[in-house]
C-alpha positions in Angstrom: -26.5 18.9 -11.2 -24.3 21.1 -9.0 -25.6 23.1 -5.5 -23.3 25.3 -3.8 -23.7 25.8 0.0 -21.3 29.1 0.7 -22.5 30.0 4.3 -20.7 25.9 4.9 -18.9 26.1 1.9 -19.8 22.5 0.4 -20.2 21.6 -3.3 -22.8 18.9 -3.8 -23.0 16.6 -6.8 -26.5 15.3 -7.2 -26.3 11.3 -7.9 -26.1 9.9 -11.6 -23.8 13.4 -12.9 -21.6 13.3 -15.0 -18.8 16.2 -14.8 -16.6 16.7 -18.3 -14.7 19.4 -16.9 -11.9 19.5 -14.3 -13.8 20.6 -10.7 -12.1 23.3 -7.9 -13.3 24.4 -4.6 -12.1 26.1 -1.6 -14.4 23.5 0.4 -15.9 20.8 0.8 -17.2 18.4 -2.6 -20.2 15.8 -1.9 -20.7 13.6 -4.9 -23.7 11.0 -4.8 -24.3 7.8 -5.7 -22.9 6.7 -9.6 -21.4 9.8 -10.1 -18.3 10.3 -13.1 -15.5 12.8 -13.6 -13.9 13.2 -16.2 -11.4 15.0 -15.3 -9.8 16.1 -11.5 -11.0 17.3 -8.2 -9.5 19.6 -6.4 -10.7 20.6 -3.0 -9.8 20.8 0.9 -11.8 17.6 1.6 -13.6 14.9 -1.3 -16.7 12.8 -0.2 -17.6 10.6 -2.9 -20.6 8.0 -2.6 -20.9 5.0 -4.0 -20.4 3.6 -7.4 -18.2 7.0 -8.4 -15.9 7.3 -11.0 -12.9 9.7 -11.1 -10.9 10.0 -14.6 -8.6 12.5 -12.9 -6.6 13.0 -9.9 -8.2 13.9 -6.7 -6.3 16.3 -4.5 -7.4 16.9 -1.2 -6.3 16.8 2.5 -9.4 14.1 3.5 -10.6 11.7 0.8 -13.2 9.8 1.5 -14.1 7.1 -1.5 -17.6 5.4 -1.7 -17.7 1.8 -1.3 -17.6 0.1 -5.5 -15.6 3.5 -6.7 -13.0 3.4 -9.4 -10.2 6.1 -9.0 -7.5 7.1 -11.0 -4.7 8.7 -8.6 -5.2 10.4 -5.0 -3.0 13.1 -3.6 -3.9 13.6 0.1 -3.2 14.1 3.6 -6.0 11.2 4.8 -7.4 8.8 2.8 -10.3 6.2 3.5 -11.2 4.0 0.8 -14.4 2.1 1.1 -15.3 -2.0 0.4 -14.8 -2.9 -3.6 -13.0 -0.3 -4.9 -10.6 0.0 -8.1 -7.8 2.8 -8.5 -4.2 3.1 -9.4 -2.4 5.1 -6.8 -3.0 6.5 -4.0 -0.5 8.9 -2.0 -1.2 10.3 1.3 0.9 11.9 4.0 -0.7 10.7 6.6 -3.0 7.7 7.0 -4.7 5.3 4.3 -7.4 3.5 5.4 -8.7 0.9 3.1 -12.0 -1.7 3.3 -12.1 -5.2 2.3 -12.2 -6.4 -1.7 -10.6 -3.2 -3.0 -8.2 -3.7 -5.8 -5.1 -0.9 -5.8 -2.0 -0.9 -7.5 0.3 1.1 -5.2 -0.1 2.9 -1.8 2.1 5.0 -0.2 1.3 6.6 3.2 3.6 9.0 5.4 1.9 7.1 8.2 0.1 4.2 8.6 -1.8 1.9 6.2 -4.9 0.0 7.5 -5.8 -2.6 4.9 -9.2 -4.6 6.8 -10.1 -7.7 5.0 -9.4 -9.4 1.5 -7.9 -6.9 -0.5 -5.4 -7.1 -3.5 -2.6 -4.2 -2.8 -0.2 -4.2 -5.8 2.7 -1.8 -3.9 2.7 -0.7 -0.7 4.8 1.6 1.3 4.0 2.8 4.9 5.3 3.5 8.1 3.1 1.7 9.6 1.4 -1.4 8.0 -1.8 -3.2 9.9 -3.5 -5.8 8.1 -6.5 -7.3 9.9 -10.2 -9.6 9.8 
């Protein structure tokens, strides 16, 4: 279910787990494809692959969310949210990044806020908003 790399310091999630229990590391977290959590993430930087579920809140200075995702709340320095995702919130203090059809109820970036194609953004606060294609 779980592998840890410590010489790179990367937790991977095999594909299809499902992880009941809130999840810390001092690295790096790979999650495959269709992958739930239950609870939060915690780490320096959150790769999740497609079709992922988080219950929880991820916290992390890079996020990286797997195109058809659903998320609860991000905390995190960058964010990049993938095509068809679902979540509630997402705060960053730098730059949000977000592909076409998501569906998020409120963003707030320190920076800027990318939003590329069709996507429904319920609140949005930026420095910086770009809307594009």
């Amino acid at each position: 279910m779980m592998r840890i790399d410590r010489k790179n310091m990367v937790l991977s999630v095999k594909s299809g787990s499902v992880v009941t229990k809130n999840l810390r590391f001092d690295g790096t977290v790979v999650a495959g494809i269709d992958c739930s959590f239950l609870g939060s993430i915690e780490a320096k930087e959150v790769n999740l692959g497609r079709g992922c579920v988080v219950g929880g809140v991820i916290r992390a200075e890079e996020v990286t969310v797997g195109a058809y995702s659903n998320f609860n709340e991000i905390e995190a320095e960058d964010v990049v949210v993938l095509a068809g995702c679902k979540g509630k919130r997402i705060t960053a203090k730098s730059d949000v990044r977000v592909a076409k059809n998501c569906e998020i109820d409120e963003i707030r970036a320190g920076n800027r806020l990318l939003i590329e194609g069709n996507s429904k953004i319920g609140k949005m606060e930026a420095r910086k908003i770009i809307a594009y294609g």
